[in-house]
N, C-alpha and C positions, 0 to 999 in steps of 0.2 A: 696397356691394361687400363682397366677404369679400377680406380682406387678410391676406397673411401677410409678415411681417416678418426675416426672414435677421437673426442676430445683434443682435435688438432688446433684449440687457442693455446693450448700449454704450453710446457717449456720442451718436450719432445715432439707433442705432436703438430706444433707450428713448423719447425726445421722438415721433420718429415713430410709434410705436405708441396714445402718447395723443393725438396731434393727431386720426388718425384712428379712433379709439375716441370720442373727447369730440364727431366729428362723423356717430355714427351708423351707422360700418361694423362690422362684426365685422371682430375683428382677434385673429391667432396672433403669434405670438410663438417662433420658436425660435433655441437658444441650447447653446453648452457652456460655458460660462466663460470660453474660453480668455485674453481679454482680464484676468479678474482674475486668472488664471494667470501670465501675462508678468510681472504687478508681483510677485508671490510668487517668481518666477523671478529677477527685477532688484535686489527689494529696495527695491522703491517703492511708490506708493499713490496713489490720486486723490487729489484734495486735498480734494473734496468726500467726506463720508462718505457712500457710496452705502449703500444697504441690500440684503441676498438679495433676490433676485427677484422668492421666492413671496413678500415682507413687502410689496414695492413693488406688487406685484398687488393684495393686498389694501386697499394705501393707495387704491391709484384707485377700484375698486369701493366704499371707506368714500365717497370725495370724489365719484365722479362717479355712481355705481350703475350701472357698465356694466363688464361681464368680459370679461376677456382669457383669450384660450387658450395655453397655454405647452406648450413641447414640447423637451425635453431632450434633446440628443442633436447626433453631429456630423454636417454634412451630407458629409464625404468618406466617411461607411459610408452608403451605396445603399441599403441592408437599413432603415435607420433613414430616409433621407427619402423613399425611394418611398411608403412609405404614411402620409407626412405629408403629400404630395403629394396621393396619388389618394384619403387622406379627407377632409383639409379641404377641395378643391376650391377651391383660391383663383381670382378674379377676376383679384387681380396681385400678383405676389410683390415685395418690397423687397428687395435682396438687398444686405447690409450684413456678411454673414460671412465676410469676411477679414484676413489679417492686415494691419494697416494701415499700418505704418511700413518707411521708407526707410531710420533706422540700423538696426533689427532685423536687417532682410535685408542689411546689410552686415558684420554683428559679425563672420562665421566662415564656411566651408564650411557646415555643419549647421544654421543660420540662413538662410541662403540657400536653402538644398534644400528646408527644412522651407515656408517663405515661397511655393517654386512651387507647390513639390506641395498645401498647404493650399489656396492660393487656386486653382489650376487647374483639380484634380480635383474641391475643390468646386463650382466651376461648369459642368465638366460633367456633375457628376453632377446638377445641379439642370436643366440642358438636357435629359437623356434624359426624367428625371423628367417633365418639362411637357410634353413630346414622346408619351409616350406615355397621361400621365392628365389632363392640362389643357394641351390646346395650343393653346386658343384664350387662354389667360392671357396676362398684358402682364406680362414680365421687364420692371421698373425698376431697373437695374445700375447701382453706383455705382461709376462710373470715375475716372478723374482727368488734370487737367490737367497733370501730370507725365508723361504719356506721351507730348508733343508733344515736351517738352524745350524749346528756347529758340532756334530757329529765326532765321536771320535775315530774315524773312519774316513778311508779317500770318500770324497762325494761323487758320483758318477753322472752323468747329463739323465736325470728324469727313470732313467731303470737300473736295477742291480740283478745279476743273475744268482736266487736263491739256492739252496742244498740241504733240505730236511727230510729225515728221515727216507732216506735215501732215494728221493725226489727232487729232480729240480723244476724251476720256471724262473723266469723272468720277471719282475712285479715292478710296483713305482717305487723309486728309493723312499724310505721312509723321511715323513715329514716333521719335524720338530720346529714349528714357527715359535716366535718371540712374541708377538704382539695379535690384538684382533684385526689389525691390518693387516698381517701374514699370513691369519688364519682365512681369512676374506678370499685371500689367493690360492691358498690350498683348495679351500672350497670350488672356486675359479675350477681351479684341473682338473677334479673328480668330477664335474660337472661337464666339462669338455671331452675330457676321454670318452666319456658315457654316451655323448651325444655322437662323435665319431665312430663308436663301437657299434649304437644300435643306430644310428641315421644312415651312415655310410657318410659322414660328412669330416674333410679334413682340415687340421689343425698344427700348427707349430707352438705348443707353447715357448717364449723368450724365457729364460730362468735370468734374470738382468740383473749384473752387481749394481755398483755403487755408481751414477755417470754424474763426470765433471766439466766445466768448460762453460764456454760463453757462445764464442761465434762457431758458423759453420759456414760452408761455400757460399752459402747463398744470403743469409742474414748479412753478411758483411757489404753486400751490394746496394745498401742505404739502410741508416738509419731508421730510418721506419720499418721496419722487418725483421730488429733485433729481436731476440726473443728473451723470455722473461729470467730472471737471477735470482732465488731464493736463500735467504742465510737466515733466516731466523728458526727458532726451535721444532718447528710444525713440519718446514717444506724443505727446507738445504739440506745439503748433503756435507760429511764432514770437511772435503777437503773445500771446500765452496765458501765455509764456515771460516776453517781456518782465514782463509784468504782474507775475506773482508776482514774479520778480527786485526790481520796484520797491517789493513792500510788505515784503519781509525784507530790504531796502537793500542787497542783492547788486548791482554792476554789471551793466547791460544788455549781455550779448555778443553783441556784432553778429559777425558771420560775414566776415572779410576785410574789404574795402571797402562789401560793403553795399548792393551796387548789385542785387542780384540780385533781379530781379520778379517779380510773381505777381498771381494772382487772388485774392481775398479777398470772403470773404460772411458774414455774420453767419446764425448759427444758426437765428434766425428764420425765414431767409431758404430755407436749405435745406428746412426742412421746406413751408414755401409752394412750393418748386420743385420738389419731392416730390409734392406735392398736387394742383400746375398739370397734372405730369405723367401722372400717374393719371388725372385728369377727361378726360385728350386723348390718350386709346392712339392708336398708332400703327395700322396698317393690317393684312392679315393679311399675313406675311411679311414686313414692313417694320422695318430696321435703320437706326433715327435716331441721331443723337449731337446733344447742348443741352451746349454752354460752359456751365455751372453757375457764375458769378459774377457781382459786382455791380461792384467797383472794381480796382484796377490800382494795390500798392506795392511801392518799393524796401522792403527789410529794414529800411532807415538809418532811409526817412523814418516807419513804423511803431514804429522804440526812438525816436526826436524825438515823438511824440503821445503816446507812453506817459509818457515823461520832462516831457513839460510838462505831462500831465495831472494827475501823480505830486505837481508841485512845486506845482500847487495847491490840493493836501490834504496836505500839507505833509509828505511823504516826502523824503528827500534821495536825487535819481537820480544817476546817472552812467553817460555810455554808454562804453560799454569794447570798441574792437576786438581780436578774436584771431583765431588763425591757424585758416582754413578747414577744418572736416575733410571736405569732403566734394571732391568732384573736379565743378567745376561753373565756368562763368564768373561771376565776381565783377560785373561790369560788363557787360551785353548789350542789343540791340534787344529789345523786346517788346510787343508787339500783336495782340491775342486776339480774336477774334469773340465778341458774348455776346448775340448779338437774339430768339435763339427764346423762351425764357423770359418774354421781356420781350413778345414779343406775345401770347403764351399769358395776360400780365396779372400778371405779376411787381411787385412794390412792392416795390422793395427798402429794406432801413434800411442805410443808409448807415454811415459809421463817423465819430465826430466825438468832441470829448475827454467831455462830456461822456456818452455810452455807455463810452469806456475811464472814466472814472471810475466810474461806478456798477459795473464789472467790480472794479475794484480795490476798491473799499467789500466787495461777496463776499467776493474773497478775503484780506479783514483777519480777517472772521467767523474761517475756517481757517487764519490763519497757522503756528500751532503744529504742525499734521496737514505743514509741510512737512519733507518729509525733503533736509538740509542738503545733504550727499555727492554728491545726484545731478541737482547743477544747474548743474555746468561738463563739458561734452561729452569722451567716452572714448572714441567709435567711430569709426574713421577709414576714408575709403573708399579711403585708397594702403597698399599693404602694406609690410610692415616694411622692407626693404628700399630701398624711395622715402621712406618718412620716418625714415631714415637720413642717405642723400642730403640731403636737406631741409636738415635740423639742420646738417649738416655745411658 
């Protein structure tokens, strides 16, 4: 298949572009940076020393003898991905180019606007795009499971079967996101379904939990092809957080009580559920949605594996509650539907201490690459006014 990849400098969509390259597809590649832009913006840094792009192209092709097509440019100017579109002629596009964080879109007004308009317009400019030069292509949208929100109700993959007044149908589960980055991606799916319904053009949205992890098959084949490692407040994920916190003997900040749930997959995992995806396009005109996870944790019990993992390579943890910033319940029901994937032939790796160990051996390698200042949380989702109140 010829694949193209949305945003493949990232921390998913680099792995993903070798998975599929090292298995005999042609594969593009496009990108503007904007992600090593944020940390230039923030005053942060992966923790992993990624390398430029074009040096990382050139690693794979030393390592695997297979080339990547790269293409520079943002997909919100039309002028620049229409005829990335209708010349590479993708099979199925990856589409991994947006901004991806919940504090980002909550810093400020101008964070927030920037957050819709980036992801929105991206995506439908990448809708007309396949609509009109490849619309038999399979959009693989990576969604996320923060757009159900925390329901007190099983959550179902993307539809629930209705019963009113003594009518039923089928509809989208309802959506309850958390931030204007959630809401970015709801937008995303109404925008996609709609395009599928009246184009005839088909779509998988990924509904994608929490993903952790560092290497995958192919990053581990040199150095240069590592891909990137986020723990500061904007771009990590929690357990990613814990981690480092555990090897620079900073207290693990659990968030409130702690209680708060999610889906969680390890990297590996996503890229296999990436792959399952692509081999089993959807139909023509058909808008699926796959729960994109493997397990089911509190925050708490996530800094408890990391902290014991910690104390037997003999770091000294301590898990440290502080006060929430984000506006979310601390304590909730939660139960996620996750079976498509899994009959599609899904293996998942699981999480156990020994993987958080081997994460935290990595991140001993770059302990020094961490920058101190931006590992206790500044973005708050009450405005000034309510965490006044608060304090007071």
């Amino acid at each position: 298949m010829r694949i193209l990849v949305l945003g493949g400098d990232g921390y998913l969509g680099w792995p993903t572009a070798l998975r599929f390259s090292a298995r005999g597809h042609e594969v593009g590649i496009v990108d503007n940076f904007l992600r090593r832009h944020y940390h230039v913006e923030l005053g942060t840094d992966s923790l992993t020393p990624i390398r430029p792009l074009q040096e990382r192209v050139r690693a794979w092709h030393e390592v695997s003898g297979r080339e990547l097509q790269v293409f520079i440019g943002d997909i919100t100017d039309y002028s620049f991905l229409e005829p990335v579109i209708r010349d590479f002629a993708p099979d199925a596009v990856i589409h991994y180019a947006e901004q991806p964080s919940a504090p980002y879109s909550m810093m400020d007004r101008a964070h927030a606007v920037f957050t819709q308009t980036n992801n929105v317009v991206g995506t439908l400019n990448l809708l007309f795009a396949l609509r009109d030069h490849a619309p038999d292509c399979h959009l693989i949208k990576l969604g996320t499971m923060g757009e159900y929100g925390t329901p007190n109700i099983d959550i179902e993959e993307g539809f629930i079967e209705i019963h009113h007044n003594g009518r039923s149908d089928i509809l989208p589960f309802p959506k309850q996101p958390g931030s204007f980055y959630h809401l970015s991606k709801v937008h995303d799916s109404h925008n996609i379904q709609f395009a599928c319904r009246a184009w005839g053009l088909r779509c998988t949205d990924l509904n994608q939990g929490v993903v952790y992890g560092i290497e995958t098959e192919e990053t581990v084949q040199d150095e240069r092809l590592i891909t990137r490692f986020d723990y500061d407040e904007c771009f990590r994920t929690a357990l990613n957080r814990f981690c480092v916190q555990a090897v620079i003997g900073h207290p693990l900040t659990v968030y409130g009580k702690g209680g708060q749930t999610r889906g969680f997959l390890n990297i590996k995992d996503t890229l296999q559920c990436v792959e399952l995806t692509a081999n089993n396009p959807p139909a023509e005109g058909e808008y699926r949605v796959f729960n994109q996870f493997t397990e089911q944790f509190t925050v708490m019990q996530l800094a408890e594996v990391v902290a014991k993992a910690g104390t037997e390579l003999g770091l000294r943890t301590e898990i440290r509650p502080i006060p929430d910033p984000r506006v979310e319940q601390e304590e909730h029901y939660y139960n996620a539907k996750h079976t498509k994937l899994i009959d599609l032939g899904l293996k998942p790796h699981y999480l156990s201490e020994e993987l958080v160990e081997s994460m935290l051996r990595v991140i001993q390698r770059y302990r020094d690459r961490v920058v101190m200042d931006r590992i206790v949380p500044r973005i708050t989702w009450r405005p000034a006014r309510a965490r006044e109140e608060a304090i007071a």
